[in-house]
PDB file of N, CA, C, O and CB in Angstrom:
ATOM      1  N   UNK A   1       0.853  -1.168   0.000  1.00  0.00           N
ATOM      2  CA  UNK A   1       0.000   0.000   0.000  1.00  0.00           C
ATOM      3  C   UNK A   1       0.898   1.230   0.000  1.00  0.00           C
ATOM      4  O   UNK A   1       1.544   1.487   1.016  1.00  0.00           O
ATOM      5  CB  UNK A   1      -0.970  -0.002   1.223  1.00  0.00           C
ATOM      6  N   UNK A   2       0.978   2.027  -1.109  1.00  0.00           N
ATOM      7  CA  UNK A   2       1.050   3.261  -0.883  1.00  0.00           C
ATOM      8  C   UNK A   2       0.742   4.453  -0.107  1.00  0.00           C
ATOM      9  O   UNK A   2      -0.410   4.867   0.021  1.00  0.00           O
ATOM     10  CB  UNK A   2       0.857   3.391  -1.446  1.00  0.00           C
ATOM     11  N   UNK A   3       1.702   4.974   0.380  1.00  0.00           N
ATOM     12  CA  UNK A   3       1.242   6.606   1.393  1.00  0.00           C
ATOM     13  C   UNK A   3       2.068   7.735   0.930  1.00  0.00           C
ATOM     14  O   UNK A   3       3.287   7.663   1.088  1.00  0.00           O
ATOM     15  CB  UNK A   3       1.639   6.559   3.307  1.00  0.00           C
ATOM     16  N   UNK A   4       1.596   8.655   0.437  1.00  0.00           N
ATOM     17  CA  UNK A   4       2.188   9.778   0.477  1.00  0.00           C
ATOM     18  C   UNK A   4       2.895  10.578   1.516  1.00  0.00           C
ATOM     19  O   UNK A   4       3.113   9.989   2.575  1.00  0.00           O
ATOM     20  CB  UNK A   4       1.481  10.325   0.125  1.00  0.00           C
ATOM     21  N   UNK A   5       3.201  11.531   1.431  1.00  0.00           N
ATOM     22  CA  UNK A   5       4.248  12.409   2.626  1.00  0.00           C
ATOM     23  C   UNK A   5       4.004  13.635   2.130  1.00  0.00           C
ATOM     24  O   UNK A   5       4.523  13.863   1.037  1.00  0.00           O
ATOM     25  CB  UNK A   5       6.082  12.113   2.699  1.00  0.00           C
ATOM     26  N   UNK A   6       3.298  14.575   2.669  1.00  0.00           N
ATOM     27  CA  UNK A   6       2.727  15.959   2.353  1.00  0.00           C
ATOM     28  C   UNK A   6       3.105  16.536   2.942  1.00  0.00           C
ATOM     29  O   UNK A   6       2.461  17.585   2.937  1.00  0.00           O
ATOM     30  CB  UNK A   6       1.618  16.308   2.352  1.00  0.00           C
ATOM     31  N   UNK A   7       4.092  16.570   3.755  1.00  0.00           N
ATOM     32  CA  UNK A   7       4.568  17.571   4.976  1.00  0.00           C
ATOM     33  C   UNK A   7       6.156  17.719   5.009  1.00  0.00           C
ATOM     34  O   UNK A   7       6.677  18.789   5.326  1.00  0.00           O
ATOM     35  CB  UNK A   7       4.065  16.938   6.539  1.00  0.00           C
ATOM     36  N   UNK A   8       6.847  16.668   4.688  1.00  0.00           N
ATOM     37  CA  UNK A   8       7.813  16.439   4.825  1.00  0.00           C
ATOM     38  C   UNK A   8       9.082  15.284   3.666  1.00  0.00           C
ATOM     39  O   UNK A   8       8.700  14.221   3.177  1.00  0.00           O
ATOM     40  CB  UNK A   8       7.430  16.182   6.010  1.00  0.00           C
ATOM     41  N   UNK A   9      10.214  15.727   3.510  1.00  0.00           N
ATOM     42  CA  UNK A   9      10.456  14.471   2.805  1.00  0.00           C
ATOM     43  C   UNK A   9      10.596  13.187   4.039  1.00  0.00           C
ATOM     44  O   UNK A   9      10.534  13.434   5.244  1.00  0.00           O
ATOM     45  CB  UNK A   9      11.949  14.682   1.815  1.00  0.00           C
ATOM     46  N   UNK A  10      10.801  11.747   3.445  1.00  0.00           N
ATOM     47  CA  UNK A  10      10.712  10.727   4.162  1.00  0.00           C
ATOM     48  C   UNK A  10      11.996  10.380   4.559  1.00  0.00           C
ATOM     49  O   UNK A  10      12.884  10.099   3.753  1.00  0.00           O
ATOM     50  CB  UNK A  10      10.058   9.779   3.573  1.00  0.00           C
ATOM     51  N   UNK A  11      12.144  10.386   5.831  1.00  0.00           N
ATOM     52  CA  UNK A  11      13.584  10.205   6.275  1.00  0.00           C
ATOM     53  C   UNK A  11      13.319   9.070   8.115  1.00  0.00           C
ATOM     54  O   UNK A  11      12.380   8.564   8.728  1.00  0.00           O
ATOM     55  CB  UNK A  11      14.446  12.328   6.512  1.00  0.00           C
ATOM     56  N   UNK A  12      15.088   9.233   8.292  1.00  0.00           N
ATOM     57  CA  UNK A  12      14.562   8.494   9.581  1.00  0.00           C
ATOM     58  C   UNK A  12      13.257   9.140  10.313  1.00  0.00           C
ATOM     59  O   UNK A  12      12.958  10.322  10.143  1.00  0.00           O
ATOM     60  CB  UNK A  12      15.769   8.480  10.676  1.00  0.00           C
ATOM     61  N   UNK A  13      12.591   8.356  11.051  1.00  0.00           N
ATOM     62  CA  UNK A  13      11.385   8.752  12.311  1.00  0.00           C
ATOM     63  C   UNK A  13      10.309   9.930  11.852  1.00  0.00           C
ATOM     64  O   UNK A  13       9.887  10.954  12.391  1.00  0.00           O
ATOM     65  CB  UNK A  13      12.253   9.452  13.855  1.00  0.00           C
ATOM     66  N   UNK A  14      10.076   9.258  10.564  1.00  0.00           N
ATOM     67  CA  UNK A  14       9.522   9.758   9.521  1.00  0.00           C
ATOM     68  C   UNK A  14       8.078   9.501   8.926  1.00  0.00           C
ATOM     69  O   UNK A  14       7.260  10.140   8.265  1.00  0.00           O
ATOM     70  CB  UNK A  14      10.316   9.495   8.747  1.00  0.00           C
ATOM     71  N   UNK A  15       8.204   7.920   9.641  1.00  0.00           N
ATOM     72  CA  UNK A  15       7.401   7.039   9.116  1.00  0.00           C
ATOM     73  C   UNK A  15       7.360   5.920  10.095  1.00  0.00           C
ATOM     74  O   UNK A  15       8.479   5.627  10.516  1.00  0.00           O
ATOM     75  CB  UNK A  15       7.813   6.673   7.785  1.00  0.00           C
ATOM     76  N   UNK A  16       5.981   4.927  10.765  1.00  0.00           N
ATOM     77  CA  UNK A  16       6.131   3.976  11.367  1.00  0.00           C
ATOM     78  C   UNK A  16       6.503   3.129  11.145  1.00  0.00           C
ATOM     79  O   UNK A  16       6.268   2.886   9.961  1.00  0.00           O
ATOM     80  CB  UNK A  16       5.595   3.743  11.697  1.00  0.00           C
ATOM     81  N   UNK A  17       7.317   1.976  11.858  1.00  0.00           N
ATOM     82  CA  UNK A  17       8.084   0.986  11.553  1.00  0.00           C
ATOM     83  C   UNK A  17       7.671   0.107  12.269  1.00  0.00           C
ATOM     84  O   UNK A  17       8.348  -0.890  12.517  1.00  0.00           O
ATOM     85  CB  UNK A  17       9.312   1.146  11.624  1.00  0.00           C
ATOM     86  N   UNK A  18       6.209   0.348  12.848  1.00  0.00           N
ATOM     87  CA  UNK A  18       6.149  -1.121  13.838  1.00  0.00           C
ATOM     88  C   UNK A  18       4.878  -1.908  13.452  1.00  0.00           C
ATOM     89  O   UNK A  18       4.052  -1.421  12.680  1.00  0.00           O
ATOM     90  CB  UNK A  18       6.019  -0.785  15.670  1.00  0.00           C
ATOM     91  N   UNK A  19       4.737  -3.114  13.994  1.00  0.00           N
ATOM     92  CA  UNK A  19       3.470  -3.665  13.179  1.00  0.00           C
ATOM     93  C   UNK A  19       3.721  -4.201  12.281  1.00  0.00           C
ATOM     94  O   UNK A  19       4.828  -4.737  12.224  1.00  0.00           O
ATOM     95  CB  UNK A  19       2.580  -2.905  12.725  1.00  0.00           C
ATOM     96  N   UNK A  20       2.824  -4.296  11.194  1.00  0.00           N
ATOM     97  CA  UNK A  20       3.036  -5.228  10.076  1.00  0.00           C
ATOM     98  C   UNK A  20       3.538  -4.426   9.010  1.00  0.00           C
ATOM     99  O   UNK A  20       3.537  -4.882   7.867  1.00  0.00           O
ATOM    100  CB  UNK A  20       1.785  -5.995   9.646  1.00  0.00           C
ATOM    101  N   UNK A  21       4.083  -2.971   9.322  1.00  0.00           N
ATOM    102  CA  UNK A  21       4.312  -2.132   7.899  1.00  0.00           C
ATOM    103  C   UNK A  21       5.469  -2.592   7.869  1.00  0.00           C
ATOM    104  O   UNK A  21       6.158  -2.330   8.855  1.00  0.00           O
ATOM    105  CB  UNK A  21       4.211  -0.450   7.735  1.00  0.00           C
ATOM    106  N   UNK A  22       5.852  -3.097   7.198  1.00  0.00           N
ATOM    107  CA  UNK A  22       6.707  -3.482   6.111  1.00  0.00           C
ATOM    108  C   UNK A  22       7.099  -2.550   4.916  1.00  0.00           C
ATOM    109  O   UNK A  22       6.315  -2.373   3.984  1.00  0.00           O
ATOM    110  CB  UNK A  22       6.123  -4.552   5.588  1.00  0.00           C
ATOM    111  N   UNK A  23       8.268  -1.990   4.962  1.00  0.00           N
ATOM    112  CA  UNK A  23       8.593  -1.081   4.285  1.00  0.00           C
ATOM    113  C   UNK A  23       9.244  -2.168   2.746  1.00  0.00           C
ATOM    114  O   UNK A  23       9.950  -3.173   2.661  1.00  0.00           O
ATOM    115  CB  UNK A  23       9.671  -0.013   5.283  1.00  0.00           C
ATOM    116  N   UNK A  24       8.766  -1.568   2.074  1.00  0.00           N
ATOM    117  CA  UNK A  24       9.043  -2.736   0.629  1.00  0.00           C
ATOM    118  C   UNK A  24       9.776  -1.403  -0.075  1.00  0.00           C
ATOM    119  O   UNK A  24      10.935  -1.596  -0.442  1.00  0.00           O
ATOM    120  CB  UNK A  24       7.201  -3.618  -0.525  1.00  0.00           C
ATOM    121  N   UNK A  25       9.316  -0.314  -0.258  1.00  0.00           N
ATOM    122  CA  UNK A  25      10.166   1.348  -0.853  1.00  0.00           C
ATOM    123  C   UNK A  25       9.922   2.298  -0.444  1.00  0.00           C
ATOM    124  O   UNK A  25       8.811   2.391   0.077  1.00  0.00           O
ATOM    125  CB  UNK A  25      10.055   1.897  -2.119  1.00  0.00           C
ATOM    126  N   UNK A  26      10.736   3.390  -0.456  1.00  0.00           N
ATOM    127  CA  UNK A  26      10.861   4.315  -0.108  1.00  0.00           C
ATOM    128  C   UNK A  26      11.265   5.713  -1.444  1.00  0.00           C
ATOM    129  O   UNK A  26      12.394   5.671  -1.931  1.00  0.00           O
ATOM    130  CB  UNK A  26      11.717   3.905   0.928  1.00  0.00           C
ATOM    131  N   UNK A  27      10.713   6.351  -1.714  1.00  0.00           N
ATOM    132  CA  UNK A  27      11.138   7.548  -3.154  1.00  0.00           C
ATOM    133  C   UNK A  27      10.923   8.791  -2.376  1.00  0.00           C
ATOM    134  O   UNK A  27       9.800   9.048  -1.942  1.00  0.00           O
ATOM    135  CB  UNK A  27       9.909   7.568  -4.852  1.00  0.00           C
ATOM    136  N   UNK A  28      11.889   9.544  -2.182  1.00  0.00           N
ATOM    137  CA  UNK A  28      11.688  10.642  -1.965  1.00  0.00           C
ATOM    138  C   UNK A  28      11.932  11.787  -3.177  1.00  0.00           C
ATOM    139  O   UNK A  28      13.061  11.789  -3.668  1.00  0.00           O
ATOM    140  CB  UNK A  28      12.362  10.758  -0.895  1.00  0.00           C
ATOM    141  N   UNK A  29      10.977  12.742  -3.685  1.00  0.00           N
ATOM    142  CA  UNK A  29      11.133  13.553  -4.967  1.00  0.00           C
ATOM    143  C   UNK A  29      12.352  14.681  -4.662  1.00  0.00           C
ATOM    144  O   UNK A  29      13.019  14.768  -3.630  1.00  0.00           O
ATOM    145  CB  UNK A  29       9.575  14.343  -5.387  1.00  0.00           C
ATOM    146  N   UNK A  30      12.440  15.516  -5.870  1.00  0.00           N
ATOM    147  CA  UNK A  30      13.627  16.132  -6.094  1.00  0.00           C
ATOM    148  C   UNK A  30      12.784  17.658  -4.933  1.00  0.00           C
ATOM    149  O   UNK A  30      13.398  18.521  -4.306  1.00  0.00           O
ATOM    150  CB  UNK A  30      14.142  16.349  -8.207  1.00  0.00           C
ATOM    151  N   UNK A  31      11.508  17.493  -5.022  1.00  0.00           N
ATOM    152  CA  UNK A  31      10.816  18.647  -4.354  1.00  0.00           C
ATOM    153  C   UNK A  31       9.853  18.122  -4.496  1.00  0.00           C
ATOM    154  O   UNK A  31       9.800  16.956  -4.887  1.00  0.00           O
ATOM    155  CB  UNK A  31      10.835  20.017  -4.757  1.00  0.00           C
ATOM    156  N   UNK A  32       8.530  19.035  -4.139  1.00  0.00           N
ATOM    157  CA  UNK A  32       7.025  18.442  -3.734  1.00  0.00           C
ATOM    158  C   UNK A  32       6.435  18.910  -5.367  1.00  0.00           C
ATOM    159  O   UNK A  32       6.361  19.941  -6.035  1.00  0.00           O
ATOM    160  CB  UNK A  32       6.035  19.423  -2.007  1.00  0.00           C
ATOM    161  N   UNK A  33       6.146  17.701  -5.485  1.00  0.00           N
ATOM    162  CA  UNK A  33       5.369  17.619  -6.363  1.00  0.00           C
ATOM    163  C   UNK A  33       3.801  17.530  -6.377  1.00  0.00           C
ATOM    164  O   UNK A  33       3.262  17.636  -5.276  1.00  0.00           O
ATOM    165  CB  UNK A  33       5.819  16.824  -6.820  1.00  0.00           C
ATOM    166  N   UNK A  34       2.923  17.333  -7.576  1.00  0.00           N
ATOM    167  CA  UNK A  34       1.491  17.432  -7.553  1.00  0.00           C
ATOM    168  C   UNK A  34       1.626  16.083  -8.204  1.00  0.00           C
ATOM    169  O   UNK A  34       2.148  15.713  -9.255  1.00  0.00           O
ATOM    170  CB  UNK A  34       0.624  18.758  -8.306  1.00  0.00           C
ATOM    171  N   UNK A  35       0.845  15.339  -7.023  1.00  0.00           N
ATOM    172  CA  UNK A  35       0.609  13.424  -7.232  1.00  0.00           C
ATOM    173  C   UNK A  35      -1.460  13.484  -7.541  1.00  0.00           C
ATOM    174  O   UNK A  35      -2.335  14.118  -6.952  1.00  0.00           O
ATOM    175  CB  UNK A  35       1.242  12.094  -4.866  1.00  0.00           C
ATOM    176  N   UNK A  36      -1.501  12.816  -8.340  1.00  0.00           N
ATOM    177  CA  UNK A  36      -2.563  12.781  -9.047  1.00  0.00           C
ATOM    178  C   UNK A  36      -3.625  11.862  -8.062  1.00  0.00           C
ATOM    179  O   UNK A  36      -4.795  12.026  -7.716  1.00  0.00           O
ATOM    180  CB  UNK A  36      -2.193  12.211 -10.527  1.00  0.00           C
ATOM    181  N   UNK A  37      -2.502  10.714  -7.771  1.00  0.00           N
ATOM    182  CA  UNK A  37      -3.361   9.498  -6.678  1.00  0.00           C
ATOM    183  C   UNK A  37      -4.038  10.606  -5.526  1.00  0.00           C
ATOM    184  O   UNK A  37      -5.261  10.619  -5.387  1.00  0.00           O
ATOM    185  CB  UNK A  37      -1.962   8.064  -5.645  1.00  0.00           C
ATOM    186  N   UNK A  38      -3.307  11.379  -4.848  1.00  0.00           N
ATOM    187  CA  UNK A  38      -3.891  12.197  -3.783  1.00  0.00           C
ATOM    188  C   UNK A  38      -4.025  13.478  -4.114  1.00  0.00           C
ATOM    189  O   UNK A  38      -3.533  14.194  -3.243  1.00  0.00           O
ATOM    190  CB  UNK A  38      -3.198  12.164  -2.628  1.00  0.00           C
ATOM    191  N   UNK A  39      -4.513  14.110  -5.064  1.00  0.00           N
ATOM    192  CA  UNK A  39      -4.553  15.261  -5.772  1.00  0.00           C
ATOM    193  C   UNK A  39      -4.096  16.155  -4.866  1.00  0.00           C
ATOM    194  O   UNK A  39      -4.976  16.859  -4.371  1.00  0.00           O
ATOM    195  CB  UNK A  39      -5.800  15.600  -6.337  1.00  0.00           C
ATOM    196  N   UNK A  40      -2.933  16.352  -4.480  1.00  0.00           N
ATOM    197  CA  UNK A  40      -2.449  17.095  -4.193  1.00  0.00           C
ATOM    198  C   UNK A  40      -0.416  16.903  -3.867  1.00  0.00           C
ATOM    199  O   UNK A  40       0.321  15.948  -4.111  1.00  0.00           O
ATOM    200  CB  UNK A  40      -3.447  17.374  -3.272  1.00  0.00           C
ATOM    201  N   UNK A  41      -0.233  17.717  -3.497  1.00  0.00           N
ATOM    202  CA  UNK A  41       1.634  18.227  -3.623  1.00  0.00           C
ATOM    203  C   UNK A  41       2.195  17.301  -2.828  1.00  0.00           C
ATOM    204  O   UNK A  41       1.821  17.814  -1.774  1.00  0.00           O
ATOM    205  CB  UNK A  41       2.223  19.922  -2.950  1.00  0.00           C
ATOM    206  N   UNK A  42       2.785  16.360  -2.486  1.00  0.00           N
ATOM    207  CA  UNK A  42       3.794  15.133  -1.818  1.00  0.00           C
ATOM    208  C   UNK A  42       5.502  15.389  -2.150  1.00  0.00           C
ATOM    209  O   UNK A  42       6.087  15.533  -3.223  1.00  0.00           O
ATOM    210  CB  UNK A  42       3.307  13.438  -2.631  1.00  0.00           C
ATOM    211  N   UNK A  43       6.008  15.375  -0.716  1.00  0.00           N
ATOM    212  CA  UNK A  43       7.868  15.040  -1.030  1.00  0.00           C
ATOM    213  C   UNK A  43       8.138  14.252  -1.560  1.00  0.00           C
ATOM    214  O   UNK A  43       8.965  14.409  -2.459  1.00  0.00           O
ATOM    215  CB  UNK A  43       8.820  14.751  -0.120  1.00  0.00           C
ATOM    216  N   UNK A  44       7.564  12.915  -1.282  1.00  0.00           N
ATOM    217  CA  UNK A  44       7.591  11.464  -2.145  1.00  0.00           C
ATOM    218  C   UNK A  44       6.773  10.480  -1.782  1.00  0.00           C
ATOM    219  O   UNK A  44       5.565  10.667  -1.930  1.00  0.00           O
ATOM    220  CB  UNK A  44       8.851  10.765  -2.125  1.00  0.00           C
ATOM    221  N   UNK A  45       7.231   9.271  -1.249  1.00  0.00           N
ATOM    222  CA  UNK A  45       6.040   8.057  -1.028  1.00  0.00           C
ATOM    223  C   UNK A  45       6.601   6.920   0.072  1.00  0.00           C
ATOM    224  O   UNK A  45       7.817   6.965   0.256  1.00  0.00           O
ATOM    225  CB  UNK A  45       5.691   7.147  -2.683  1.00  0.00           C
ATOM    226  N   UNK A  46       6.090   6.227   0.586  1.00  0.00           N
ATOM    227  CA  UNK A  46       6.302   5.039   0.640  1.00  0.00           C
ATOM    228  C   UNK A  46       5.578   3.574   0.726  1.00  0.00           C
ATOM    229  O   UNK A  46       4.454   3.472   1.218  1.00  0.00           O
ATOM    230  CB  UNK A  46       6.826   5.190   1.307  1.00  0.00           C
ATOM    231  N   UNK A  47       6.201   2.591   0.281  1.00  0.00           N
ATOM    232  CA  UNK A  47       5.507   1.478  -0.236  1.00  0.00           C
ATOM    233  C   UNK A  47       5.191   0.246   0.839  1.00  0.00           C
ATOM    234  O   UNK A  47       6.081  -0.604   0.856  1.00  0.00           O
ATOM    235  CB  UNK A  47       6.352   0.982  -1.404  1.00  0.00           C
ATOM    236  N   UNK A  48       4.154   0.026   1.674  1.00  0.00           N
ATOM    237  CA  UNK A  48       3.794  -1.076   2.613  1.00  0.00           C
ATOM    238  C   UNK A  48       3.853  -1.913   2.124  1.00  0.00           C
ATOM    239  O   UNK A  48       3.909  -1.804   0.899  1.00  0.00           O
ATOM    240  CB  UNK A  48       2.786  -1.179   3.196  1.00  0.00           C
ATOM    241  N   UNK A  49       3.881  -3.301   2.717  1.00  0.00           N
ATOM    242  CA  UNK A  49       3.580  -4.555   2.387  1.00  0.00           C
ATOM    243  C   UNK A  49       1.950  -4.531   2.341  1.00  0.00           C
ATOM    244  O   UNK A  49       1.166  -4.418   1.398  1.00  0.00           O
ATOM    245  CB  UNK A  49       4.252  -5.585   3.419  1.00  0.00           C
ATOM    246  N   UNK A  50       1.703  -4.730   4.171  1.00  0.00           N
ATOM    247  CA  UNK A  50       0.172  -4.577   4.113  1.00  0.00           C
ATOM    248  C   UNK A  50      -0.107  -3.243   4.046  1.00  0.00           C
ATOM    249  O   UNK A  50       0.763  -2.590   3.469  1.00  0.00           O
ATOM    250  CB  UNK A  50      -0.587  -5.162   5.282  1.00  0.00           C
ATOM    251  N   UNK A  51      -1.258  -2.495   4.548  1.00  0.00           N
ATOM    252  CA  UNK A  51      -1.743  -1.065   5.007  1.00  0.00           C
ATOM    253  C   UNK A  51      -1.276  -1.336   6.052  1.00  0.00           C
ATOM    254  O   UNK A  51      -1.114  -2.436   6.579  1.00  0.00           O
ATOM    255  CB  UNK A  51      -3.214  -0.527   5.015  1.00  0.00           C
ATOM    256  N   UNK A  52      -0.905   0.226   6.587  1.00  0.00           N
ATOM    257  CA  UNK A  52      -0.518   0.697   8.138  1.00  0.00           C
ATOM    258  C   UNK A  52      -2.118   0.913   8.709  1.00  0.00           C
ATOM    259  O   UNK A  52      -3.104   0.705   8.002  1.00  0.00           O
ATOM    260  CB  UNK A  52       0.605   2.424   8.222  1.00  0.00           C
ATOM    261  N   UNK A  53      -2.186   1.459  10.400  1.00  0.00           N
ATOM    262  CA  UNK A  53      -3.534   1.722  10.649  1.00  0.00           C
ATOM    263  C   UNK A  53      -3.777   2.965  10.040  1.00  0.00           C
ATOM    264  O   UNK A  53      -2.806   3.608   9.642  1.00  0.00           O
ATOM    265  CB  UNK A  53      -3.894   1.713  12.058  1.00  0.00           C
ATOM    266  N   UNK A  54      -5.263   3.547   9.860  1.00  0.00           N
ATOM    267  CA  UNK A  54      -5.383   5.049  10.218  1.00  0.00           C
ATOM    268  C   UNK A  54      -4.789   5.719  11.276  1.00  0.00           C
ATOM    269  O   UNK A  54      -4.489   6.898  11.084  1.00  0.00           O
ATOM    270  CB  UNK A  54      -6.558   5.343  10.416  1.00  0.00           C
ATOM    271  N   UNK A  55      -4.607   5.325  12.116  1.00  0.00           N
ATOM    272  CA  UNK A  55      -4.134   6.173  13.366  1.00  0.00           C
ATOM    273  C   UNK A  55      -2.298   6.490  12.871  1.00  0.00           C
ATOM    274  O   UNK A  55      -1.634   7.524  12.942  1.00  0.00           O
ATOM    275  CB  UNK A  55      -4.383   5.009  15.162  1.00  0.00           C
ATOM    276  N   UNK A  56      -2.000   5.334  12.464  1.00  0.00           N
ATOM    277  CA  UNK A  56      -0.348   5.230  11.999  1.00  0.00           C
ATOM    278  C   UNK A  56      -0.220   6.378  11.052  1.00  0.00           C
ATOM    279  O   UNK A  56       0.503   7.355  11.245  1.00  0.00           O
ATOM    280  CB  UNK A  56       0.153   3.673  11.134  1.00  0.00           C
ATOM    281  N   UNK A  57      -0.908   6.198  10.116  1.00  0.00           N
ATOM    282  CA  UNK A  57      -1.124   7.359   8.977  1.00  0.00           C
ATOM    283  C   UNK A  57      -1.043   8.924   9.422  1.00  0.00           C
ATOM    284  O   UNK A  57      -0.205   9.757   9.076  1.00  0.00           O
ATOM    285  CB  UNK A  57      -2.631   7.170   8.341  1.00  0.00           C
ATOM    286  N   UNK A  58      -2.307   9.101  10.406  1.00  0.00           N
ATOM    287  CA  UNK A  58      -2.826  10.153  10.805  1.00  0.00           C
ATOM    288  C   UNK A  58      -1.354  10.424  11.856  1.00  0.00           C
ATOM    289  O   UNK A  58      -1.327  11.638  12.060  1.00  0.00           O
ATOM    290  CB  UNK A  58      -4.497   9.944  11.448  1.00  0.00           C
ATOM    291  N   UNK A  59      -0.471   9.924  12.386  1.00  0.00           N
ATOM    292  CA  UNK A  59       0.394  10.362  13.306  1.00  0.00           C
ATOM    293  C   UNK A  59       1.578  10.596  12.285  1.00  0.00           C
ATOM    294  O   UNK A  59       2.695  10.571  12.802  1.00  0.00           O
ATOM    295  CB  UNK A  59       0.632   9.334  14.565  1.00  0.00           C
ATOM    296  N   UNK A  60       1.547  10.725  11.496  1.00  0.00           N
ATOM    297  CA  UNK A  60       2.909  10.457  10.918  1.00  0.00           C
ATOM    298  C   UNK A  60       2.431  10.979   9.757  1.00  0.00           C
ATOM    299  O   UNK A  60       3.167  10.666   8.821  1.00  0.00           O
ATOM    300  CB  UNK A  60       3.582   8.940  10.877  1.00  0.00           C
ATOM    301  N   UNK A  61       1.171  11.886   9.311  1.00  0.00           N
ATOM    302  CA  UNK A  61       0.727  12.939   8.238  1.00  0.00           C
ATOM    303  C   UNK A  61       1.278  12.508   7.046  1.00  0.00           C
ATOM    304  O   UNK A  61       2.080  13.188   6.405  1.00  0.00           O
ATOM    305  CB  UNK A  61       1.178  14.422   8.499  1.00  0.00           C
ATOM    306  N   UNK A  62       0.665  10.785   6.525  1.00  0.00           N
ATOM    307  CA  UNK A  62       1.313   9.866   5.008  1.00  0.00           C
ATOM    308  C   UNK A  62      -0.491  10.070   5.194  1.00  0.00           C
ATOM    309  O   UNK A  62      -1.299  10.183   6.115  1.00  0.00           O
ATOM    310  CB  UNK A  62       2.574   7.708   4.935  1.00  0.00           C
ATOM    311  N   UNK A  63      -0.491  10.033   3.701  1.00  0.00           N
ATOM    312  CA  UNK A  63      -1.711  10.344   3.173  1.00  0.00           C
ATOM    313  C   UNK A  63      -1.960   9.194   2.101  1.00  0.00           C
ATOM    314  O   UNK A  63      -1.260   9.300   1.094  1.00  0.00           O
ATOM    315  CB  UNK A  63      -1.721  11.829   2.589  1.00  0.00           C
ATOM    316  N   UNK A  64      -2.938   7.986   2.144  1.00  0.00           N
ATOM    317  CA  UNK A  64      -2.708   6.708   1.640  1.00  0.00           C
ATOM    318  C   UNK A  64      -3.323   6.953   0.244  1.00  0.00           C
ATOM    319  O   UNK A  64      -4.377   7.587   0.296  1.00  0.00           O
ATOM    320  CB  UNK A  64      -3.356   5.482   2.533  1.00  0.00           C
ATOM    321  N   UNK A  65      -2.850   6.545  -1.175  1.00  0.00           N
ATOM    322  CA  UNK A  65      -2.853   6.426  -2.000  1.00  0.00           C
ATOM    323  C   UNK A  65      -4.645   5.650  -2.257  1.00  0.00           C
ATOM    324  O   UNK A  65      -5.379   5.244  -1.357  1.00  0.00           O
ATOM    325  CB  UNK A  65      -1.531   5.916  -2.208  1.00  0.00           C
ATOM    326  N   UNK A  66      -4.879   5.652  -3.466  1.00  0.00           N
ATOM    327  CA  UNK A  66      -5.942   5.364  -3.903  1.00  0.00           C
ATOM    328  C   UNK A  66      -5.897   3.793  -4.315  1.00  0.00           C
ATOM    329  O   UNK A  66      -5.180   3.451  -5.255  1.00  0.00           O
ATOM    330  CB  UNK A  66      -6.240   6.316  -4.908  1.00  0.00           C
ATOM    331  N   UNK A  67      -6.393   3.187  -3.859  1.00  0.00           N
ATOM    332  CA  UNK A  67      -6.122   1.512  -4.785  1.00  0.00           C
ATOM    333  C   UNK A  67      -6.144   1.839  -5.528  1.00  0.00           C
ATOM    334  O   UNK A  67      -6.481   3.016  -5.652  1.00  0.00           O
ATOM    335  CB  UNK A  67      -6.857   0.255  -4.940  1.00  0.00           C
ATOM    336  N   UNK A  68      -5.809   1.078  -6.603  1.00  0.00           N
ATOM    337  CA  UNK A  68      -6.016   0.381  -7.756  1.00  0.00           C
ATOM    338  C   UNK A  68      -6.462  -0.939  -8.349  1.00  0.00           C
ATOM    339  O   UNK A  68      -5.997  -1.998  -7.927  1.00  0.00           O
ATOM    340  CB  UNK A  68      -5.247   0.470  -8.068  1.00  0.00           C
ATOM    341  N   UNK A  69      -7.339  -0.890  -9.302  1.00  0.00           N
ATOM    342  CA  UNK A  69      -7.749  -2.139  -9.067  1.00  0.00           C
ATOM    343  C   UNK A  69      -7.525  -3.108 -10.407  1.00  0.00           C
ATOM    344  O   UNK A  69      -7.912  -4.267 -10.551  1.00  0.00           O
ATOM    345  CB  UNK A  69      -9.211  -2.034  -8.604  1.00  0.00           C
ATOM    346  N   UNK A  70      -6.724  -2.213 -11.410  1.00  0.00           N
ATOM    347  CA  UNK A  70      -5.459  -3.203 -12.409  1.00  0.00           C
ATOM    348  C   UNK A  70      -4.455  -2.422 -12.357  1.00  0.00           C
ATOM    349  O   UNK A  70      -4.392  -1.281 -11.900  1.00  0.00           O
ATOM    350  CB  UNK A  70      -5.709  -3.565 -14.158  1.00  0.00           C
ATOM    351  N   UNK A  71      -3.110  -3.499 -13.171  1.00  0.00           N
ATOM    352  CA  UNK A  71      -2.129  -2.906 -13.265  1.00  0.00           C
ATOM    353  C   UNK A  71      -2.214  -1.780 -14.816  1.00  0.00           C
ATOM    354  O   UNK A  71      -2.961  -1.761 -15.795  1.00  0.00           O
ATOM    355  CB  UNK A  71      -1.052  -4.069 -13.153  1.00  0.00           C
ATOM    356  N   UNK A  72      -1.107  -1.000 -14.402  1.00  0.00           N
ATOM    357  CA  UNK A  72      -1.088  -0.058 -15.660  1.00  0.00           C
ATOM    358  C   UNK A  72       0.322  -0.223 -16.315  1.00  0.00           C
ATOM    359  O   UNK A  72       0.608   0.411 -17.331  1.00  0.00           O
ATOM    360  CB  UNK A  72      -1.359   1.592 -15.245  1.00  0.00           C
TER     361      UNK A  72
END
């Protein structure tokens, strides 16, 4: 699962690490860009295994990407 980062780029204590998130990637952009999945401006992303909670999200201001439901 995808989460955005709207506040900040993604660095150490940045992002939760406990639980089942499973960090699979990490992209941080050259600057904040305008991401289409969350219509709005992101430093970069990072890539879960499973989803984190809402609460994980909401503490740590990653803003979760939109499924998808094929590949492109």
């Amino acid at each position: 699962m995808r989460y955005y980062s709207t506040q900040r780029p993604i660095g150490p204590g940045s992002f939760p690490r406990s639980g089942q998130g499973v960090v699979e990637q990490i992209k941080n952009f050259d600057g904040r860009i305008f991401c289409k999945e969350i219509g709005r401006l992101a430093w970069g992303f990072i890539d879960y295994r499973e989803p984190i909670t809402p609460e994980e999200a909401a503490a740590y201001e990653l803003v979760p990407a939109e499924r998808r439901t094929t590949q492109r």
